[in-house]
C-alpha angles and dihedrals in degrees: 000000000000118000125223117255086242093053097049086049088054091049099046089042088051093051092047092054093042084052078055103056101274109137115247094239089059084067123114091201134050118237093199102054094026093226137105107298090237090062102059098041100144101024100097122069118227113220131261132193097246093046086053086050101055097040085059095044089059093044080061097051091045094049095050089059 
C-alpha cells in the first residue's frame, strides 16, 4: 500500500523529533504500522508482566537448543 506524500512527511518529521528527544507516544504517526497514529488505536498490545514473562521464557528455550 502506497503511502501520501503527506503522510510520508509526517512519518519522517516524526522520526526526526523522537531522534531528538520527543517520546514516542507524542508522536501523530505510528512507526510500526507506517500510517497515521489514529488509525491504528488498539492494535497494539500493551505489555503485561506475564506476557513479558512468557516472550523471555522462550528466548530462553530457543537459546538452549
Amino acid at each position: 500500500m502506497a503511502i501520501s506524500k503527506k503522510l510520508a512527511a509526517a512519518l519522517k518529521r516524526d522520526d526526526e523529533r523522537e531522534d531528538a528527544g520527543m517520546h514516542a507516544d507524542d508522536r501523530v504517526t505510528c512507526y510500526s504500522h507506517q500510517s497515521w497514529a489514529e488509525d491504528c488505536e488498539g492494535r497494539h498490545l500493551k505489555p503485561t508482566a506475564g506476557g513479558l514473562l512468557a516472550e523471555h521464557n522462550e528466548l530462553q528455550r530457543r537459546r538452549q537448543q
